[in-house]
Backbone as a printed PyTorch tensor [residue, N CA C, xyz], in Angstrom:
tensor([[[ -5.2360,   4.1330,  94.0660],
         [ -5.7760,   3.0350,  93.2950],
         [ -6.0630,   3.4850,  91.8670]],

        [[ -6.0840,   4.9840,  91.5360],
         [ -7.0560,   5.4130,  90.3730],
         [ -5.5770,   5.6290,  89.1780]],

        [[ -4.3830,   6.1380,  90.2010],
         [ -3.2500,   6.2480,  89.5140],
         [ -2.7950,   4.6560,  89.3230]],

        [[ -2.6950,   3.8640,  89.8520],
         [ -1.9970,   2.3520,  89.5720],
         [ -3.3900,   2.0260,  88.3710]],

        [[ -4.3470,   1.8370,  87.9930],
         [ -5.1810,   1.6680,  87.1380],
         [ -4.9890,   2.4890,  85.6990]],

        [[ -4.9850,   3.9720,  86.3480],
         [ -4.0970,   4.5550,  84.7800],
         [ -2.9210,   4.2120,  83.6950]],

        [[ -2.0410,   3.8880,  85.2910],
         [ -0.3960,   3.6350,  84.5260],
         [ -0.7480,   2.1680,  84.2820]],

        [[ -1.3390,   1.3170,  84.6760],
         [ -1.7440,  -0.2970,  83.6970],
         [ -2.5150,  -0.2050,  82.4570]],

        [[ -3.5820,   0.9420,  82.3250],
         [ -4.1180,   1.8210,  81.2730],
         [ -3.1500,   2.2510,  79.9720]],

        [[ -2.4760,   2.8660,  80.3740],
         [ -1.5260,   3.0630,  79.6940],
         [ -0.2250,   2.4280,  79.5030]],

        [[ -0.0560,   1.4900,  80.0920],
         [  0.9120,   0.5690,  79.8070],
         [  0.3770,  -0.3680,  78.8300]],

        [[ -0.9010,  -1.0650,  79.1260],
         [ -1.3310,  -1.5290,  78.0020],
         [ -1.3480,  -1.0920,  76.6210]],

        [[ -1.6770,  -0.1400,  76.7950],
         [ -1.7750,   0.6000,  75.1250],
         [ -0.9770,   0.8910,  74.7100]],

        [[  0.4080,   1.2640,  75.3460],
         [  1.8420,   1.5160,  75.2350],
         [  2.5790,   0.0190,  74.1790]],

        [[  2.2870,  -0.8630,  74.8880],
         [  2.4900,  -2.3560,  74.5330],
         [  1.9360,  -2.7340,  73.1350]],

        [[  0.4180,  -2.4140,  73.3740],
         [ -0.4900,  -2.8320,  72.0160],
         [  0.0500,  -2.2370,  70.9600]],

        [[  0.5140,  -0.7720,  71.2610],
         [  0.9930,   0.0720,  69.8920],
         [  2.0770,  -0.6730,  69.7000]],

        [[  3.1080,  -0.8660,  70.5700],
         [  4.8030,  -1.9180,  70.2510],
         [  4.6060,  -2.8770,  69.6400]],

        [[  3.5290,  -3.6310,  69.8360],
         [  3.6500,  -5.1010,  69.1650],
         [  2.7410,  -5.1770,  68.0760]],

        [[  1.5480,  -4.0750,  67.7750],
         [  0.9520,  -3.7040,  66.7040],
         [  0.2390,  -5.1640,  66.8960]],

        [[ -0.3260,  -5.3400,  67.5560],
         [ -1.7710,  -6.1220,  67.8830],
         [ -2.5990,  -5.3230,  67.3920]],

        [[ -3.3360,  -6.4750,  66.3500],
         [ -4.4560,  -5.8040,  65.3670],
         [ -5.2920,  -7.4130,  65.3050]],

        [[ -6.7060,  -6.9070,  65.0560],
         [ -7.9890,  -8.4680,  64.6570],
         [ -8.7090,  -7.7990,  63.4560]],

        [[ -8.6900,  -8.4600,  62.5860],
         [ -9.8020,  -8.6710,  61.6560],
         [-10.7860,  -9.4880,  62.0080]],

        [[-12.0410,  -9.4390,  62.2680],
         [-13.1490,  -9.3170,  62.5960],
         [-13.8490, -10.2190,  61.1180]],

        [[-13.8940, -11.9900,  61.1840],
         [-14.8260, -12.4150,  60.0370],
         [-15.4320, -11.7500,  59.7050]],

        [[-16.5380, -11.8570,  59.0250],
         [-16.2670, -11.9590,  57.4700],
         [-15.9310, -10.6460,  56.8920]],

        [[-15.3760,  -9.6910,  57.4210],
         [-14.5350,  -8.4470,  57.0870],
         [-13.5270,  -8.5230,  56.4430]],

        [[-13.5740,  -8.0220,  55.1010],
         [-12.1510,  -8.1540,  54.0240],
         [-11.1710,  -6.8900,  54.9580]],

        [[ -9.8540,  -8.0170,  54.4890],
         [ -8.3580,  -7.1250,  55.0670],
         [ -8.7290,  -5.3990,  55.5360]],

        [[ -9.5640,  -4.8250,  54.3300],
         [ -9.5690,  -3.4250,  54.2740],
         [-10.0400,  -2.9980,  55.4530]],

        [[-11.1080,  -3.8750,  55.9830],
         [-11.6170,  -3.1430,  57.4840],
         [-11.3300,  -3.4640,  58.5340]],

        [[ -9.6130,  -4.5560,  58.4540],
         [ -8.9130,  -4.5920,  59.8610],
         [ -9.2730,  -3.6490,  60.9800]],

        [[ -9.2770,  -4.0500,  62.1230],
         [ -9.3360,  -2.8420,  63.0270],
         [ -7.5580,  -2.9920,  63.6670]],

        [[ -7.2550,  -2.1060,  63.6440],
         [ -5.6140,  -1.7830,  64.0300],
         [ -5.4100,  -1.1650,  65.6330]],

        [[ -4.5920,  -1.9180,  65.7510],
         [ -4.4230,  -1.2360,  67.6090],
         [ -5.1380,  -1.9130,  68.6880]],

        [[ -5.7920,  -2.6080,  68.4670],
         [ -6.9960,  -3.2400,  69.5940],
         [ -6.0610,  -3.6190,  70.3070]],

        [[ -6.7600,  -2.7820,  71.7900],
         [ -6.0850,  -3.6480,  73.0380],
         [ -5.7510,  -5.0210,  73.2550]],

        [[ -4.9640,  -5.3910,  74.0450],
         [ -5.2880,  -6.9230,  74.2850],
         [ -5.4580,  -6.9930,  75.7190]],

        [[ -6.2970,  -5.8600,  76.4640],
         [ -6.7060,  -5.9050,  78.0780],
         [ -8.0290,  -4.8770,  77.7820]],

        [[ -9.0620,  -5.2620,  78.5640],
         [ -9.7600,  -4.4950,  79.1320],
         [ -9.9980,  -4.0210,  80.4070]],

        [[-10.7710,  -2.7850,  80.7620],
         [-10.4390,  -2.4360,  82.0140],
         [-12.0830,  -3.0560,  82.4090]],

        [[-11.9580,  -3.5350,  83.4570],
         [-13.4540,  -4.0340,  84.0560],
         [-13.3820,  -4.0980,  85.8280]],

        [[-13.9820,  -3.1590,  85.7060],
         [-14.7410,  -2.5800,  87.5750],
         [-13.2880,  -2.7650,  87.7340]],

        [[-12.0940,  -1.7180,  87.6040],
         [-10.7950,  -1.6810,  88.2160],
         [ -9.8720,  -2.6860,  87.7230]],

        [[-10.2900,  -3.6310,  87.2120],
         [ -8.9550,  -4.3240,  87.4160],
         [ -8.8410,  -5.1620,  85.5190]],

        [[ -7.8290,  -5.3980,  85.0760],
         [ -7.2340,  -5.6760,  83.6490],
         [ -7.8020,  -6.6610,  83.6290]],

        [[ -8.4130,  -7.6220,  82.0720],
         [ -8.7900,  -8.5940,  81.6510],
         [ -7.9990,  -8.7140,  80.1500]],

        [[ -7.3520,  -9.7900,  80.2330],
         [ -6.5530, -10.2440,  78.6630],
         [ -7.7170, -10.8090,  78.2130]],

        [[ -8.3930,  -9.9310,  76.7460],
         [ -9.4510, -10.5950,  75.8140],
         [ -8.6270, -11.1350,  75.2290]],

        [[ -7.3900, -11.2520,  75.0720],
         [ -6.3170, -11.7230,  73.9650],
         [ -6.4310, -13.1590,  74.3940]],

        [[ -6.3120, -12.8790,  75.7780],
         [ -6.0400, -14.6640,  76.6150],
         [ -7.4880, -15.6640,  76.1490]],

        [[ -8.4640, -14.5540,  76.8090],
         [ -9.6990, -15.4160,  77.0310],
         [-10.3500, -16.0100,  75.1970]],

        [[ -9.6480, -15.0700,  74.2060],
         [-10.1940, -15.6650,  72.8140],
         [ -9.3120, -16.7760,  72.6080]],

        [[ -8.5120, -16.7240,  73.0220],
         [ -7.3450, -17.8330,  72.7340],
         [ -7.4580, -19.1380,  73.7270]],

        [[ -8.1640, -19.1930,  75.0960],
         [ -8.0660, -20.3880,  76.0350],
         [ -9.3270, -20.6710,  76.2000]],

        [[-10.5640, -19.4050,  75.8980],
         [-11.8470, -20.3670,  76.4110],
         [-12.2540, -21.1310,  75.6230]],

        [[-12.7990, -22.4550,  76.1530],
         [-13.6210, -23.2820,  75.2710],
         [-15.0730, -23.6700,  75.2300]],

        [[-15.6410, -24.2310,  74.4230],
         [-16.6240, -24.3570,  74.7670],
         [-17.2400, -25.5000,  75.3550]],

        [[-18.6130, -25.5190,  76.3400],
         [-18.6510, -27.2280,  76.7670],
         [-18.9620, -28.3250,  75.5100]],

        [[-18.4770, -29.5030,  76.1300],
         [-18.6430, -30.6220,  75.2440],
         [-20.1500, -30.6810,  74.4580]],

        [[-19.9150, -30.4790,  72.8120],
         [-20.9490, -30.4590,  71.9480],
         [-21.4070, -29.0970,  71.8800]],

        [[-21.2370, -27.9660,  72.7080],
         [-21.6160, -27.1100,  72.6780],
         [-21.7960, -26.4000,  71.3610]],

        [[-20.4060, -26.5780,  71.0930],
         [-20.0020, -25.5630,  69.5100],
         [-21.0320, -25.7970,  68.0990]],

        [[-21.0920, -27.4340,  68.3550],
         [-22.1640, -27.9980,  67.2990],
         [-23.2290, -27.5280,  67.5330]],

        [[-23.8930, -27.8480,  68.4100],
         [-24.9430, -27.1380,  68.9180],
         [-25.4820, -25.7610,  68.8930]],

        [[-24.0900, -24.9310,  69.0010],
         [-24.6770, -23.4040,  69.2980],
         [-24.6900, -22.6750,  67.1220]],

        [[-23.9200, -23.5270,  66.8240],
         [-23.6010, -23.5270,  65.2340],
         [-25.1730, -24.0670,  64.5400]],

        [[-25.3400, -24.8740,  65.2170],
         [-26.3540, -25.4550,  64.3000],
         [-27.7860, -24.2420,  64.9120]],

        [[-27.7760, -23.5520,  66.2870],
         [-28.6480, -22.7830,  65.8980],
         [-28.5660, -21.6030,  65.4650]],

        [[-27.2800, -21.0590,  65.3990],
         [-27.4290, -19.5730,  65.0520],
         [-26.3590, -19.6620,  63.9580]],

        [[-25.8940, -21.0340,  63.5310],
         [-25.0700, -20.7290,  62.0550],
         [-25.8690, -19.7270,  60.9280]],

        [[-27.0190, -19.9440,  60.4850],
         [-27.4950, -19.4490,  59.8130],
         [-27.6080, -17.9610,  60.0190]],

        [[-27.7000, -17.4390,  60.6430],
         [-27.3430, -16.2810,  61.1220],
         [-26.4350, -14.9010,  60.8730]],

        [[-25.4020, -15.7040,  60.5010],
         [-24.1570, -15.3710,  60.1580],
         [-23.3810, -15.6950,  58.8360]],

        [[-22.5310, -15.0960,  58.2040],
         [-21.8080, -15.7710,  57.2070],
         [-21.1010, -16.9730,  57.6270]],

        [[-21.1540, -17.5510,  58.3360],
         [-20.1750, -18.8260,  58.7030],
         [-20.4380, -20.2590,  57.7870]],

        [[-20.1000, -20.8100,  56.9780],
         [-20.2390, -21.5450,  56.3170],
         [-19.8050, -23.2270,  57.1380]],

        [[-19.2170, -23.0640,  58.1680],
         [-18.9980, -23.9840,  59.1340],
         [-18.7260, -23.3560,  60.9620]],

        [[-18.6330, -24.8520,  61.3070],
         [-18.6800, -24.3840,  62.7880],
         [-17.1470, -23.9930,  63.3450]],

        [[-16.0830, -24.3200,  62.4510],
         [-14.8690, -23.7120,  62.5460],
         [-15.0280, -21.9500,  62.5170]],

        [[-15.5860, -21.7600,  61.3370],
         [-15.5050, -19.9720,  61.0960],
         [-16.4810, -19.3670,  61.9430]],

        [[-17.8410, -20.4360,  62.6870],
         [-18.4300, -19.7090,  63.6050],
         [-17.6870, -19.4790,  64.8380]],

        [[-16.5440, -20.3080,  65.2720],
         [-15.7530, -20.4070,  66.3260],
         [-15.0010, -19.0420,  66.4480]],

        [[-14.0210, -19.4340,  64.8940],
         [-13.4000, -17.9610,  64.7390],
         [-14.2090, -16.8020,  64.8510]],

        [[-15.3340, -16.6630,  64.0650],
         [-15.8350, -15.2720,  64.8200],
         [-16.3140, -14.9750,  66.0960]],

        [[-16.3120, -16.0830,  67.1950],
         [-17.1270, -15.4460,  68.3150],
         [-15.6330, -15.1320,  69.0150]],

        [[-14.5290, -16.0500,  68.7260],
         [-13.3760, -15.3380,  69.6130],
         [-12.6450, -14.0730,  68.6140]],

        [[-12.9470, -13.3640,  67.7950],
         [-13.0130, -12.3610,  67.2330],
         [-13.9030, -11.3060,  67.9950]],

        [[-14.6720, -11.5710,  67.9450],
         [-15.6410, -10.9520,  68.8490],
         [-15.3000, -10.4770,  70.0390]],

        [[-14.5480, -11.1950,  70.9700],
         [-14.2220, -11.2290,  72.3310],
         [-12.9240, -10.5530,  71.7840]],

        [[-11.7250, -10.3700,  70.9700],
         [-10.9370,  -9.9080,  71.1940],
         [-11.6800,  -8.3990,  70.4800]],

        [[-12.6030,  -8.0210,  69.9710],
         [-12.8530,  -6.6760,  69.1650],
         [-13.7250,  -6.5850,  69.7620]],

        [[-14.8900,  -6.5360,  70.4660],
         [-15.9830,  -5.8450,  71.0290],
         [-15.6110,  -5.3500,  72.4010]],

        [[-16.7040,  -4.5900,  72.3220],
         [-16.8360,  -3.6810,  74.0880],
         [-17.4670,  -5.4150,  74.8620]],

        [[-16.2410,  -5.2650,  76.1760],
         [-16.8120,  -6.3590,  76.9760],
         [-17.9430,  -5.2410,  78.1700]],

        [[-18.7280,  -6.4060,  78.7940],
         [-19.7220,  -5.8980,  79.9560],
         [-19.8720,  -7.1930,  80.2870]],

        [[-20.8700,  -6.8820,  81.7570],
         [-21.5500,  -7.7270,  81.9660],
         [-23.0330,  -7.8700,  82.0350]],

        [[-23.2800,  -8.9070,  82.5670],
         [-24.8290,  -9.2670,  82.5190],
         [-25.3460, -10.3860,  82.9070]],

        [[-26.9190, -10.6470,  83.7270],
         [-27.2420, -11.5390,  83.9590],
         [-27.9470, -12.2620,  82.9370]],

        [[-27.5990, -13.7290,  82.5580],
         [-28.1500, -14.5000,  81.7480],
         [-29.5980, -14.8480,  82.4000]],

        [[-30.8330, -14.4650,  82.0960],
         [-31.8280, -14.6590,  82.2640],
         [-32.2870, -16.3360,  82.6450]],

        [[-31.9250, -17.3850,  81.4420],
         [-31.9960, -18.8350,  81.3370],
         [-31.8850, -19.1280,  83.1440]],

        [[-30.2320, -18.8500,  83.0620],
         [-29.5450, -19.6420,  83.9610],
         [-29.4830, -18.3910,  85.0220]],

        [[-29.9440, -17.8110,  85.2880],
         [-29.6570, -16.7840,  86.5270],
         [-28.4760, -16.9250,  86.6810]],

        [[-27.3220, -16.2260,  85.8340],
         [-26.1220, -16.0250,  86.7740],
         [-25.1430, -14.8330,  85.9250]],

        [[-24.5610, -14.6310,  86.4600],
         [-23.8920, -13.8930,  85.8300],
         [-22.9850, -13.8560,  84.4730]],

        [[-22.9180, -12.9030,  83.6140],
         [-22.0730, -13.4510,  82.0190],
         [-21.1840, -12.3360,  82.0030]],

        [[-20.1440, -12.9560,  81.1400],
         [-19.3860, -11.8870,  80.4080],
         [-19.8890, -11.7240,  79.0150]],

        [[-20.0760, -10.1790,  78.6580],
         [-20.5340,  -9.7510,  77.2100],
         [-19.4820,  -9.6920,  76.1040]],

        [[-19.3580,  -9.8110,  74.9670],
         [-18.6790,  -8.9060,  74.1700],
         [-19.5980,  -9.0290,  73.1020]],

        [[-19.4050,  -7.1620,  72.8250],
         [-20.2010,  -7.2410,  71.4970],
         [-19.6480,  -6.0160,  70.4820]],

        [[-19.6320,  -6.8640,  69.4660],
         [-18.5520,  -5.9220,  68.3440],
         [-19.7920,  -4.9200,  67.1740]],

        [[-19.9950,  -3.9740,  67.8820],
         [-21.2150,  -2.6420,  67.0970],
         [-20.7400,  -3.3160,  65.8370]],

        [[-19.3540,  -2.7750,  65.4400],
         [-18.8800,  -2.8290,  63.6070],
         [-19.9770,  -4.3130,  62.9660]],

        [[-19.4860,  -5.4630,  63.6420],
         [-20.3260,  -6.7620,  62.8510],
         [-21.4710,  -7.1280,  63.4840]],

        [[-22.1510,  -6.5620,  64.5880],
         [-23.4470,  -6.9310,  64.8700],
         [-23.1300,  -8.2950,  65.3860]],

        [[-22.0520,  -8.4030,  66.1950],
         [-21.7650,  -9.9540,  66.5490],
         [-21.4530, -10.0580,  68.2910]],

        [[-22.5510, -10.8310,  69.1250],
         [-22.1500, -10.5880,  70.1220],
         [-21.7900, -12.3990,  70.9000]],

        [[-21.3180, -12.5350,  71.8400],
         [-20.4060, -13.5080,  72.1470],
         [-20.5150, -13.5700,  73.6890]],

        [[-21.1630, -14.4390,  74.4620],
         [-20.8980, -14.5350,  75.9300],
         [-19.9400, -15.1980,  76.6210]],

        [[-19.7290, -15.4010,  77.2280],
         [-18.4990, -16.3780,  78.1410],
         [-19.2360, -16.4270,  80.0560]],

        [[-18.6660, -17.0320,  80.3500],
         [-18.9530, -17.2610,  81.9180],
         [-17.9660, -16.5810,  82.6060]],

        [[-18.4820, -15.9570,  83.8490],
         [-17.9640, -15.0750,  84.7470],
         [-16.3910, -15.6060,  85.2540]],

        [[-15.9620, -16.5020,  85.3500],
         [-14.5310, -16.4000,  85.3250],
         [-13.7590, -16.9920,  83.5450]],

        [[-14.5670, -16.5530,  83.0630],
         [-13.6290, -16.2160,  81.5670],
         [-13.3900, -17.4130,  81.1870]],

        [[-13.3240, -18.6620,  81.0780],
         [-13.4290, -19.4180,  80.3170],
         [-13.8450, -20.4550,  79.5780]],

        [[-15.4210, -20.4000,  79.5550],
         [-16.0260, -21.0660,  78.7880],
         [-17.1730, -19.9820,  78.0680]],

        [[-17.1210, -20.7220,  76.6760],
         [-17.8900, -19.4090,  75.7480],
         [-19.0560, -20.0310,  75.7750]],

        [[-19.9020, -19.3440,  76.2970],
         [-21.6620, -19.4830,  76.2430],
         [-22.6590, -19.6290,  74.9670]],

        [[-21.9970, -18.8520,  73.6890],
         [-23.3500, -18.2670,  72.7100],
         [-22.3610, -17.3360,  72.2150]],

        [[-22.6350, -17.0620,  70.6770],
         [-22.3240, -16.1090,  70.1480],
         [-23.3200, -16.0890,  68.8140]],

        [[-23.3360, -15.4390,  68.7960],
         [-24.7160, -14.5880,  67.1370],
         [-24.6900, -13.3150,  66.9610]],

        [[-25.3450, -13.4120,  66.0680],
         [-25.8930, -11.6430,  65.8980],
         [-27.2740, -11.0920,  66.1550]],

        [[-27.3270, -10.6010,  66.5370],
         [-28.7230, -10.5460,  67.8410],
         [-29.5910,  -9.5970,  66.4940]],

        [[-30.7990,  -9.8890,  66.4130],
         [-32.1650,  -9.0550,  66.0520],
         [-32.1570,  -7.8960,  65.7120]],

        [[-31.9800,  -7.3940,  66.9260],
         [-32.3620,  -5.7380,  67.3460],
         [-30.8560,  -4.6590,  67.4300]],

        [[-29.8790,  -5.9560,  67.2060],
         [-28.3230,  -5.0250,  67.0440],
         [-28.1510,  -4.6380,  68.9150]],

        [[-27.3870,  -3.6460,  68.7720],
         [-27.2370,  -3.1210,  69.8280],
         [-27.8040,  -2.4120,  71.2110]],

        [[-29.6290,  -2.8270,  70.9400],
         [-30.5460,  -2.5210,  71.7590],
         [-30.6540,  -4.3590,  72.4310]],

        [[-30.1240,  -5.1870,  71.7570],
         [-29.8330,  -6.2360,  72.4940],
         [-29.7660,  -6.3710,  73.8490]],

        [[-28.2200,  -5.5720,  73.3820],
         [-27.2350,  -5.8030,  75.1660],
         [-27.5020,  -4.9390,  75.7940]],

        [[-27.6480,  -3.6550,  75.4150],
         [-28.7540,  -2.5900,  75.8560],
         [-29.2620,  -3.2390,  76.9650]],

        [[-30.1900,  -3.8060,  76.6010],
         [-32.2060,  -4.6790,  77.4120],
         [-30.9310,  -5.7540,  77.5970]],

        [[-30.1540,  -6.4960,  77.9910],
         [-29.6410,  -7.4280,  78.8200],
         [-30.0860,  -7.2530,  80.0380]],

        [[-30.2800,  -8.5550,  81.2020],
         [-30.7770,  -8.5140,  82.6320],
         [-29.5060,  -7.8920,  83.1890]],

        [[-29.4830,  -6.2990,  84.0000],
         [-28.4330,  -5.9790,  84.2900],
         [-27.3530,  -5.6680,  84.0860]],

        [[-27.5910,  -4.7640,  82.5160],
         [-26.1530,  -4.9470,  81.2740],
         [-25.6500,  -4.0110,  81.8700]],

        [[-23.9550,  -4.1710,  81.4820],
         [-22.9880,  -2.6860,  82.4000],
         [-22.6030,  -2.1620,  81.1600]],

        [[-23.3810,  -2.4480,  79.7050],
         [-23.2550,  -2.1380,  78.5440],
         [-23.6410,  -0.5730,  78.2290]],

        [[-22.7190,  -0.0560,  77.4700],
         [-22.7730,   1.1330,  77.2920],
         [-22.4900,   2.0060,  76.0670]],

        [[-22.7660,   2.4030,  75.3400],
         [-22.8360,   3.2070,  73.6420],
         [-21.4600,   3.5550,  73.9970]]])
């Protein structure tokens, strides 16, 4: 099982380098592209396309307005379009984990990108985006998450 996980390990990254999959990360000028980013993560054994999930999850009805109007300010986002773009930025450039959402007792998917202080939830089968901001305390955030599989 540990060898079929490697060679998908490395097939991925094999791929990412071929097709030169790269994200710029709002409000980051060109210069601090990040180059090479996977477009799979490995989670408890088995592959996750962040490529897929920034590209298909949505958010629930009104949500986006909603989650814009509280944590727009927050962020450079000057609308709820560029807050959009950065939280699925986020999900394709941050370390994913998980975690229990305290609110709703249940389980989340994390991503959180150290470089922009920008972190981004989604629901446990990947496609609807929960919240995205830039948290307070930075990376002692997801840290103190209920049950984070988050890790430096």
């Amino acid at each position: 099982m540990f060898v079929v996980s490697l060679l998908r390990c490395l097939f991925a990254l094999v791929l990412t380098w071929v097709v030169g999959a790269c994200s710029v990360a709002e409000p980051r000028p060109p210069a601090a592209a990040v180059v090479g980013v996977p477009t799979a993560a490995a989670s408890h054994g088995a592959f996750v396309d962040v490529t897929r999930i920034a590209r298909e999850a949505t958010w629930a009805p009104g949500a986006l307005a909603d989650h814009f109007g509280k944590h727009g300010s927050e962020g450079p986002w000057p609308d709820a379009g560029a807050y959009d773009r950065s939280a699925r930025d986020t999900i394709r450039a941050g370390q994913m984990f998980t975690y229990t959402d305290r609110s709703a007792n249940v389980r989340r998917r994390g991503f959180y990108d150290a470089s922009g202080n920008r972190f981004t939830s989604v629901t446990e089968d990947l496609r609807r985006i929960t919240t995205h901001f830039c948290p307070d305390n930075g990376e002692r955030y997801v840290v103190l998450l209920r049950e984070s599989t988050y890790r430096r």
